[in-house]
C-alpha positions as CSV (number, residue, x, y, z in Angstrom):
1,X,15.4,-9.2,4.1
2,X,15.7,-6.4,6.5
3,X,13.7,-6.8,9.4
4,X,12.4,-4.1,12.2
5,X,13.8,-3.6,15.2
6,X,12.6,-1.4,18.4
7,X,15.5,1.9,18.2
8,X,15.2,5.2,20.0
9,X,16.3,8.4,17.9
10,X,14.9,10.1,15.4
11,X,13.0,8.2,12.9
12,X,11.6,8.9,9.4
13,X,8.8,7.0,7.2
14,X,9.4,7.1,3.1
15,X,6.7,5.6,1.1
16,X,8.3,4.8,-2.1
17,X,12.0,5.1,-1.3
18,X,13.2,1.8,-3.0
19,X,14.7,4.6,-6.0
20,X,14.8,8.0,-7.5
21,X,14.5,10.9,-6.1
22,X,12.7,9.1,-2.4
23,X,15.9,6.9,-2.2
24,X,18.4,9.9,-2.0
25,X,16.1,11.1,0.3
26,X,16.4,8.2,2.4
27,X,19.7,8.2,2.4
28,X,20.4,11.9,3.0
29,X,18.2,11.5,6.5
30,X,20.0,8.5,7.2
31,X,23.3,10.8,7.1
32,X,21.8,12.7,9.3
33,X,21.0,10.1,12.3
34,X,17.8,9.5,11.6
35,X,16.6,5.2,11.4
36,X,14.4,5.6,7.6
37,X,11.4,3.1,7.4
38,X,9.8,3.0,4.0
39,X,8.6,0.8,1.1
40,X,10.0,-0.7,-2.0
41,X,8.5,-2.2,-4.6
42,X,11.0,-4.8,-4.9
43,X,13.0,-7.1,-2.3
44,X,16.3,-6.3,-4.3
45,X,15.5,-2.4,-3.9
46,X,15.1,-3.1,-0.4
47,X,18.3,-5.1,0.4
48,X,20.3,-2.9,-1.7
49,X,19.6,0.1,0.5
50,X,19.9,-1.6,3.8
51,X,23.3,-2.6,2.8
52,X,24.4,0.8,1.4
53,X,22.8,2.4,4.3
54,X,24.6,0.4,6.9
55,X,21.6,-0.4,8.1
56,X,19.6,2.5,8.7
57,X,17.2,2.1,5.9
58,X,14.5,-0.6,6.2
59,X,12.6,-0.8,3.7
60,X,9.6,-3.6,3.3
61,X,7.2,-4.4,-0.1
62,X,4.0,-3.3,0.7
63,X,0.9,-2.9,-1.3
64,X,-0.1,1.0,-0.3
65,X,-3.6,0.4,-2.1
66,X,-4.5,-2.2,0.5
67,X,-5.5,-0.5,3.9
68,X,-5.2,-3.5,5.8
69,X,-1.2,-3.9,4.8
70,X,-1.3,-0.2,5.5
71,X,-1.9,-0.3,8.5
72,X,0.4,-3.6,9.1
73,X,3.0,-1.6,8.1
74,X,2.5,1.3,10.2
75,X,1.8,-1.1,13.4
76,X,5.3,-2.4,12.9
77,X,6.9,0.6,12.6
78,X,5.1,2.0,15.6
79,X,5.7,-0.6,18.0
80,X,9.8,-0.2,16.9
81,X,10.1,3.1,17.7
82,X,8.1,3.1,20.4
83,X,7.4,6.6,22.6
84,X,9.9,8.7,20.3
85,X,7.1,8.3,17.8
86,X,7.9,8.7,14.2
87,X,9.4,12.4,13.3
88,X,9.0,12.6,9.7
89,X,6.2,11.3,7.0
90,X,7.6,11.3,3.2
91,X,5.1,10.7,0.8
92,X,6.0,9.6,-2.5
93,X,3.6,7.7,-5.0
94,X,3.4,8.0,-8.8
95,X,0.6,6.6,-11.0
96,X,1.6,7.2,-14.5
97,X,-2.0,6.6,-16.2
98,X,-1.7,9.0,-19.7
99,X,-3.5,9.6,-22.8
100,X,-7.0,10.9,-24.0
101,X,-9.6,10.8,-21.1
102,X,-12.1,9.5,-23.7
103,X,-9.8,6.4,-24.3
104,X,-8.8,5.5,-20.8
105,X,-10.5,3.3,-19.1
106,X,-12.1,4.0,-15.9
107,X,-10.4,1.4,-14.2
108,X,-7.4,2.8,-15.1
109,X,-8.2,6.3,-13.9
110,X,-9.8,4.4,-10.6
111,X,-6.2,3.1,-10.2
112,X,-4.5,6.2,-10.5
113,X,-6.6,7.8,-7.5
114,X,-6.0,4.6,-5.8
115,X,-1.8,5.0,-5.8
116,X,-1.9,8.9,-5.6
117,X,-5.0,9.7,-3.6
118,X,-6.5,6.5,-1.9
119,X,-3.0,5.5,-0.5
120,X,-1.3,8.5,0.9
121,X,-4.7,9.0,2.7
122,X,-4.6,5.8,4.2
123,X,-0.7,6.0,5.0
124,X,-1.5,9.5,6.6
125,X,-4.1,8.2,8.7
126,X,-2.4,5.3,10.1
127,X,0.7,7.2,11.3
128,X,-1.0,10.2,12.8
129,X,-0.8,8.5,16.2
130,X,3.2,8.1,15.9
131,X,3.8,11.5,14.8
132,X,1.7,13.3,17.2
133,X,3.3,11.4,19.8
134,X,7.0,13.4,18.3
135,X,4.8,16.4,16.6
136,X,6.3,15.4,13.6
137,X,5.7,16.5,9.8
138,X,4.1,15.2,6.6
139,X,6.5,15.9,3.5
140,X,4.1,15.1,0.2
141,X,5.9,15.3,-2.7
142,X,3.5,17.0,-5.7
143,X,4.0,17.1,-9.3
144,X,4.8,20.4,-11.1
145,X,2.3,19.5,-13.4
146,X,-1.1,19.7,-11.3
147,X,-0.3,24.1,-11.7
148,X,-1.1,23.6,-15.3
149,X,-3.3,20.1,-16.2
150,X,-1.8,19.3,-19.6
151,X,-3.7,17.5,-22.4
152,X,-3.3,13.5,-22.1
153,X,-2.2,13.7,-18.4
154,X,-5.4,14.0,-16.5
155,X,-5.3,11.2,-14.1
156,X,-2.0,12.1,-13.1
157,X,-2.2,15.1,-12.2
158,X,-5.8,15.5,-11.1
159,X,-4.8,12.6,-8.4
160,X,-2.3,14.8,-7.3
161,X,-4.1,17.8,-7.2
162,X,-6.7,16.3,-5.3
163,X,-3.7,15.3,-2.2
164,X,-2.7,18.9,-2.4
165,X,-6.6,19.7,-1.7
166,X,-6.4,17.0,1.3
167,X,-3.0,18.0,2.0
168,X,-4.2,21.6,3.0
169,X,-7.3,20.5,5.1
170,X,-4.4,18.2,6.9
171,X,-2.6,21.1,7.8
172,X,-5.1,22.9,9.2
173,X,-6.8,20.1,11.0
174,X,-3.0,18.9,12.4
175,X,-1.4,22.1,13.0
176,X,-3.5,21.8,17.1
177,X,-1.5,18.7,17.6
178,X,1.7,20.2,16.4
179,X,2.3,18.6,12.9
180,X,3.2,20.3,9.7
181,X,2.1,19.2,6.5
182,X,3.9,20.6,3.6
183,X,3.8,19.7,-0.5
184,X,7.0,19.8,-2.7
185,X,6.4,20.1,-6.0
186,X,9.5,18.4,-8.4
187,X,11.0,17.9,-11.6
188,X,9.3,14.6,-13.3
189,X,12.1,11.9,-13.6
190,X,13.4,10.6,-16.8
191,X,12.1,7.2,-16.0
192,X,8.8,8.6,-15.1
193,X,8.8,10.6,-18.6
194,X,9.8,7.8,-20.4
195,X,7.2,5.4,-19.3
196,X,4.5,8.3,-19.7
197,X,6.2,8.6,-23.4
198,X,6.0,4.9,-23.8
199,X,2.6,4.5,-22.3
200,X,1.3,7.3,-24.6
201,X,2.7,6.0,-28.1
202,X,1.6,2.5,-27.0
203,X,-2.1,4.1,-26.8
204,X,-1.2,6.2,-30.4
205,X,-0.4,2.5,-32.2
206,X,-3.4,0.5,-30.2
207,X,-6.2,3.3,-31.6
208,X,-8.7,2.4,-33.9
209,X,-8.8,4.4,-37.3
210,X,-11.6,6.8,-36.0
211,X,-10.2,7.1,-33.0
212,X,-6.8,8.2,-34.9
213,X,-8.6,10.6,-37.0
214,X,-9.9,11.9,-33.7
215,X,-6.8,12.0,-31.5
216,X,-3.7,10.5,-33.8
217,X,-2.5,14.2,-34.4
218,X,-2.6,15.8,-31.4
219,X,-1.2,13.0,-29.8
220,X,1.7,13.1,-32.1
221,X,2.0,17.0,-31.5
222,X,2.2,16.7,-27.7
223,X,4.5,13.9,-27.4
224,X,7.2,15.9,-29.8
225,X,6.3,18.9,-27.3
226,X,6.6,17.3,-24.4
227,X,8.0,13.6,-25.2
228,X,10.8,14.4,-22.9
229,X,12.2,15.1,-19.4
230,X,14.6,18.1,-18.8
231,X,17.1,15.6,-18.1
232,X,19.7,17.9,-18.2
233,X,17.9,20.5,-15.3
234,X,18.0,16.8,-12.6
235,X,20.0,16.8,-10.0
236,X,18.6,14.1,-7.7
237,X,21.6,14.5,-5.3
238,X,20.7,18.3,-4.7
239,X,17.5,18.2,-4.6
240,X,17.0,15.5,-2.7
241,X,19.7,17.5,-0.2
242,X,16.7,20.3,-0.6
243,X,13.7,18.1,0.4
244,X,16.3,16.9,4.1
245,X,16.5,20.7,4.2
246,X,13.0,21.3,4.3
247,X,11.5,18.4,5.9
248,X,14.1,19.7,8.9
249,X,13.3,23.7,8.6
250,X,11.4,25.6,11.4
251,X,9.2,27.1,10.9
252,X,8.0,24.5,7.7
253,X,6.4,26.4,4.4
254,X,3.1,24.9,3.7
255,X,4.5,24.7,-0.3
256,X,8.2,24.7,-2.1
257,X,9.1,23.5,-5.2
258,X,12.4,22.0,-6.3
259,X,14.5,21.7,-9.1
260,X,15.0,24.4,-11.3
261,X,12.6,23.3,-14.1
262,X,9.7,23.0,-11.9
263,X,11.0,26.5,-10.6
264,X,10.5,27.9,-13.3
265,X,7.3,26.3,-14.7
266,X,5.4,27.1,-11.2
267,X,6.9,30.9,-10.9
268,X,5.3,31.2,-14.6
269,X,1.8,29.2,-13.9
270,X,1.3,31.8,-10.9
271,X,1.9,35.0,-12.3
272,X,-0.1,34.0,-16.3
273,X,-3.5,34.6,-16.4
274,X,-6.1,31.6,-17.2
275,X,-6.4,32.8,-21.2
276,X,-2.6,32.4,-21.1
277,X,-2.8,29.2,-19.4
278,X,-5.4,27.7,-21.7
279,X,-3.4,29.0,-24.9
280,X,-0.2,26.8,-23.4
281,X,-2.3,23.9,-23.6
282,X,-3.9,24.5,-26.5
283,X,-0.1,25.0,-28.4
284,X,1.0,21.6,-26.9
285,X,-1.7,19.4,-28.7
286,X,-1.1,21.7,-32.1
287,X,1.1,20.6,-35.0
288,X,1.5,24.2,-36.1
């Protein structure tokens, strides 16, 4: 397993780099010069970028929703790098909690504030001392979909709305010590969309009869609306190349969105008024 060592340099923290869109990221800084500590949620996602990294990337398994490994993990990687302090903060969590809030259970709501909410708080918290010490950045990256709240995807994205909430309060609390916080909003990932999609048609066949006469064809309606990710609008490798961009840009926006999809979607969101708004939603839960 890769293992931390003290390094002077640049350095950059990825919770959640072990894939997707986070790993490119990793691997873009690492490009760059910087030494990339970060989490995986598997030792095999971990090795395999240590090796393809050359070493550069070291990732660990931690459990963000614990505070105590939390702050283990930020000890660690604050006695490696020592006075440089840590220059970058990438914050990457998904909870993928879907269906009707009526069916959920709360447990399973709790655990979506947990990953997208609870976590990044406590990850924030515990590196603050590093990245004053280099008057670093936080990088959270956002879902496109907390602009607009869709039916059946209300943990999700009110988890992530809340961290933009915290995110600004950050900024403003930080900026004395010389930190930027900023939130990038991105295209959902096809394995993301797909496990929403799986999660949600699991919840279609598990219903009850009344609670299929209640929910069985909207459900049906939003999953043919929205069963899928614009696959063809990804381009991890550019837009991964975007987030290095602007985790590095002076002076850093407080918000940017990536991918053209999410573009799009936000530039809309902004400019529609809340009757339009509500009519969207309303047309993605109707068979019509």
């Amino acid at each position: 397993m890769p293992s931390l060592s003290a390094r002077s340099g640049r350095s950059v923290v990825i919770a959640g780099a072990g894939k997707g869109l986070a790993r490119e990221i990793a691997l873009g800084l690492a490009t760059r010069g910087y030494i990339v500590f970060g989490t995986a949620t598997s030792a095999e996602e971990a090795e395999e970028l240590w090796h393809t990294s050359r070493g550069r990337v070291s990732l660990i398994v931690c459990d963000i929703k614990k505070v105590e490994a939390v702050t283990a993990w930020a000890d660690g990687i604050s006695d490696a790098v020592g006075n440089a302090g840590v220059d970058i903060l990438i914050i990457n969590t998904r909870g993928l909690a879907s269906g009707p809030l009526e069916l959920l259970p709360i447990d399973a709501i709790r655990h979506e504030f947990d990953v997208n909410v609870f976590a990044c708080l406590a990850i924030i918290n515990a590196f603050l001392p590093a990245l004053r010490t280099a008057h670093g950045r936080i990088v959270q990256i956002s879902s496109w979909m907390s602009s607009l709240q869709l039916p059946f995807s209300g943990p999700s994205e009110a988890s992530h709305a809340a961290m933009e909430v915290f995110a600004a309060v950050y900024r403003a609390e930080l900026r004395p010590f010389g930190i930027d916080v900023l939130v990038v909003s991105h295209d959902p990932m096809p394995t993301e969309s797909s496990t929403a999609t799986a999660a949600l048609a699991r919840i279609g066949r598990a219903m009850t009869a009344g609670q299929r006469k209640l929910y069985g064809r909207s459900l049906s309606a939003f999953l043919g609306n929205f069963g899928s990710a614009p696959s063809d609008e990804l381009d991890l490798a550019a837009d991964a190349a975007r987030v290095v961009e602007l985790a590095e840009q002076h002076p850093a926006p407080a918000r940017a969105a990536i991918g053209r999809y999410t573009e799009q979607q936000i530039s809309a969101f902004r400019e529609a008024p809340d009757a339009a708004l509500s009519a969207l939603r309303q047309r993605s839960i109707d068979l019509s």
